[in-house]
Every structure is written in C-alpha cells, then in structure tokens.
C-alpha positions, 0 to 999 in steps of 0.5 A: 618767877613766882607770882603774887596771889590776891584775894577778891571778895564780892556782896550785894549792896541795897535791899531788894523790892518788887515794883508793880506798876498802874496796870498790875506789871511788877518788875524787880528793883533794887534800892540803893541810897533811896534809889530804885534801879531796875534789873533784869533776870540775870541781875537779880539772880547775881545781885541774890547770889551775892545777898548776905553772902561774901563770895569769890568769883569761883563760888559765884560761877558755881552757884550761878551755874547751877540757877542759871538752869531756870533762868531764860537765856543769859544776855551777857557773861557773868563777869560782864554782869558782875561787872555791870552792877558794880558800876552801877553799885549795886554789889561792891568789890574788895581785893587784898593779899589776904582774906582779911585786907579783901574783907576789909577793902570790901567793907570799909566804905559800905554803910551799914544798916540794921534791919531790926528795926525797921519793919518794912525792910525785915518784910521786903526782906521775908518776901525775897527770901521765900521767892527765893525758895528759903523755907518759911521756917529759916525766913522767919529768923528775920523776926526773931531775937538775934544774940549778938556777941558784945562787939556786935551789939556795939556795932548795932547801937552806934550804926542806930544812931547814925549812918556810918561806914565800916571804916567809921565804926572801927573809929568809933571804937578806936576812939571809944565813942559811944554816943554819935547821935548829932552830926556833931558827935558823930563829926568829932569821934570821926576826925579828932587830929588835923591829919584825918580826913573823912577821905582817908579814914578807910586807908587809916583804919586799915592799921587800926587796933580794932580793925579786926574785930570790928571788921568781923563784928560787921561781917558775922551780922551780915551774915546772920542777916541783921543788916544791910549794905549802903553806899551815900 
C-alpha cells in the first residue's frame, strides 16, 4: 500500500522587539496584530529560526540543533514548542500535496506587510538581525533599494495601500485592481459575485490563474526580507 506523501511548510509571524521594563529588565516580545507576547528562550530562537524563512520540520530540527548548543536547557521538545506558538499565532503552518499547495495553504490567510516604508520596523528589524549574529554588511540590506520584478512591485503597491491577505492579493490581480485605497475599493475588487465570500476566497483562489505568480511574487519578497507577516 503506498501512502500518500505531503508537504508541510512553516514561517514566522509578526516582527520581533525588545521590551525593557521600569527597572532597566528587557525581555524579548513578538508583535503580532499590535499585541505584545512575551517569549521565553527557546521561542525566540524558533520563532527566528523560522524569521524570513519557509522551512520543514526536518530543517527546523537541524538548524535548531546546531543553536540549541547556546541556549540554556530547553523546557519542552521542539514539536511542543512549535506547536505552542502556532496556537498562539506566532508562526503559521501550511500542508499540501506539493510544495506549491503547502506554500499556498501557508500563505493564503497571512497579511502582508512591507517593511520599506516603515522605518521603525526596518530599525527593530536591523537590531534582530545583529543579535542574531548577521554581520553588519548583510543587515544593511534592509536600508537599501530592492529591484522588484513587476509582479513583486505590484504586490508591494496594493499591500501599501491597504491590509490584504495572499489570497486577497491574488484577487486583486484577478481582477485587475489596481487602486483599493478605500475600504470600498478594496471590498468591491474583493467580492465582486454573489457566490464569494470573504471566508471562502482563500479556498477560490487556490483554482485562480494568478495563483502561481502571485503566491511566489509574496514568497520571493519575504525572502529577500521586504515584508512581513500578520494575522488581523
């Protein structure tokens, strides 16, 4: 009997700042929809293993092995943390047949956040990376000009002007929606029949012409670290 192999893919969610309380204590925190949750240790380190990066759990093992070297004893085993901070959504989770529909299960309700334009966040972000050991000399690409391909830019000019999902954006451009600067805008390129919901558009999009390059337009810029993740 031959079993049926799937794919699973794991990211962080939320951007990362240090918190320092009134008698000088700092203490890592994560951000995830304006709300600050703590993490010990052990969930930093996966929640960075994960920063930027779409990963198995094989390559999780690896790379978290090789930290765990410098980290005080662990509390829990790695699945139970992994599975700790997606319940608490700070990492998210995507499983499929293929590569592709993983990526796409993974991406489809993350929002999407460009880090260009914000300069606290591309700061917060420099820090993260230098504590994390990244020499100066690759941090600074945070600071510098990206060169986006034309699907890219396009991703980066509707997700400016308002908070939209993977699945969201690959609408847009099934649609051809270039302006969603109003919620109205954004609502009618969103649900333009009387069969899609705002609940079932990340399965709809799943069969969408621009599934594909829209979904690797979103992965190639979080990878090259131009945005971030959100969950609303």
């Amino acid at each position: 009997m031959n079993v049926k192999k799937t794919s699973t893919y794991y990211t962080a969610v939320g951007h990362f700042r240090r918190k320092t309380d009134e008698a000088g204590n700092s203490c890592p925190v994560i951000l995830v929809n304006q709300e600050e949750n703590i993490v010990d240790m052990q969930e930093m380190a996966v929640w960075s293993i994960l920063s930027w990066r779409f990963l198995h759990l094989e390559q999780i093992e690896r790379r978290y092995n090789d930290m765990a070297r410098e980290l005080p004893p662990a509390r829990r085993e790695l699945e139970t943390c992994l599975n700790r901070l997606e319940v608490r959504g700070l990492i998210a989770r995507g499983t499929g047949d293929t590569d592709f529909e993983a990526l796409y299960d993974l991406l489809g309700e993350l929002y999407v956040v460009p880090i260009s334009e914000s300069l606290p966040l591309r700061l917060a972000t420099f820090g993260k990376l230098l504590l994390e050991g990244v020499p100066f000399s690759k941090a600074k690409v945070l600071f510098q000009k990206d060169k986006p391909s034309e699907r890219e830019a396009q991703v980066m000019a509707l997700s400016r002007q308002a908070l939209v999902s993977t699945a969201e954006l690959i609408k847009c451009a099934e649609v051809g929606t270039t302006d969603i600067s109003t919620d109205e805008k954004l609502m009618d390129a969103l649900i333009d029949d009387d069969y899609t919901s705002s609940d079932s558009l990340v399965f709809e999009m799943l069969q969408a012409e621009q599934r594909i390059p829209v979904t690797m337009a979103v992965a190639n810029l979080y990878l090259r670290k131009q945005i971030i993740f959100e969950r609303v």
